[in-house]
C-alpha positions in Angstrom: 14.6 8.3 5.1 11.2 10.4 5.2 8.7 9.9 2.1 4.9 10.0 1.9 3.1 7.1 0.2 0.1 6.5 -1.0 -2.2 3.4 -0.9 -6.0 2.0 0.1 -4.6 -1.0 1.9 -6.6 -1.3 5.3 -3.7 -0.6 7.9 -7.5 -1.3 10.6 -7.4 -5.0 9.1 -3.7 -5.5 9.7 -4.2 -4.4 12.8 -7.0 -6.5 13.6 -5.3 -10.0 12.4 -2.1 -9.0 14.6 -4.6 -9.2 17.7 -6.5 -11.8 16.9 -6.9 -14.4 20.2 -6.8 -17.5 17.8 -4.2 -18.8 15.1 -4.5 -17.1 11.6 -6.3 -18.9 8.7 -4.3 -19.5 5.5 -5.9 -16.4 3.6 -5.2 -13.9 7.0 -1.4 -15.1 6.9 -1.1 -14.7 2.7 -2.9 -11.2 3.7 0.0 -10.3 6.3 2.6 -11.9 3.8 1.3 -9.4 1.0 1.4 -6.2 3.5 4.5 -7.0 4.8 6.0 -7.5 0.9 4.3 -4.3 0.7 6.1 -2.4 3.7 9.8 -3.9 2.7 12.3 -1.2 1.9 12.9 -2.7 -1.2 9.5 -1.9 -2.5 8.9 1.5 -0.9 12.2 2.6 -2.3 11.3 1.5 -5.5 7.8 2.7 -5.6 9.1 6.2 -4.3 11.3 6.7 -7.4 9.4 4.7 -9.9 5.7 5.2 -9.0 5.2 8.9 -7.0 5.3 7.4 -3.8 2.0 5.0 -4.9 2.9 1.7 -3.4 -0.6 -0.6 -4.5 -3.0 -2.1 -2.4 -3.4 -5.8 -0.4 -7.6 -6.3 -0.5 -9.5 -9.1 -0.5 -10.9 -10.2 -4.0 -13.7 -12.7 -3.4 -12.0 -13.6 0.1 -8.9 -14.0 -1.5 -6.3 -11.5 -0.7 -4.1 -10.3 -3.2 -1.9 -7.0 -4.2 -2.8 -4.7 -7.0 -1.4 -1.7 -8.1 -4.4 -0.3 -10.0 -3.8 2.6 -12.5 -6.7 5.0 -11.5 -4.6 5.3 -8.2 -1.5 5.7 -9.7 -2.8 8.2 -12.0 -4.4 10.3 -8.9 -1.2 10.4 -6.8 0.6 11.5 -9.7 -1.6 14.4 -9.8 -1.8 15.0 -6.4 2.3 14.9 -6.5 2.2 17.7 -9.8 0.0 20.1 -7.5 2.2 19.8 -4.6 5.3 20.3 -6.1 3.4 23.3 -8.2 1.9 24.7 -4.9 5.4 24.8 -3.6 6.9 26.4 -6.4 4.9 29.3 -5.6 
């Protein structure tokens, strides 16, 4: 299956704590445990049907990492889906 999602998760940070030369601390694994919850099927299905393709964001809130799926961004890629699926209409 092909879809395009949407998010402000920092796919550099990911790939930063997967290279890391030393063991992860507690609140680098909870990170990768909330981005790879994020990337399961089960939730990119869902958020393809249910949210425009918008599928949240792991950040860091005061060091602590933790998923959000903030309204301002869901509200943009729903737009941004409208205009596309308008443009191609055209």
């Amino acid at each position: 299956m092909h879809f395009v999602t949407m998010t402000n998760t920092s796919f550099s940070e990911v790939k930063r704590l997967l290279h890391l030369d030393r063991e992860l601390t507690k609140k680098e694994q909870d990170y990768l445990k909330l981005f790879y919850n994020q990337m399961s099927d089960i939730h990119l299905r869902t958020c393809k049907s249910k949210f425009s393709g918008y599928i949240g964001t792991v950040e860091r809130n005061s060091n602590t990492p933790s998923f959000e799926m903030n309204y301002e961004d869901f509200a943009a890629t729903k737009y941004i889906r409208q205009r596309e699926k308008e443009d191609n209409e055209r």
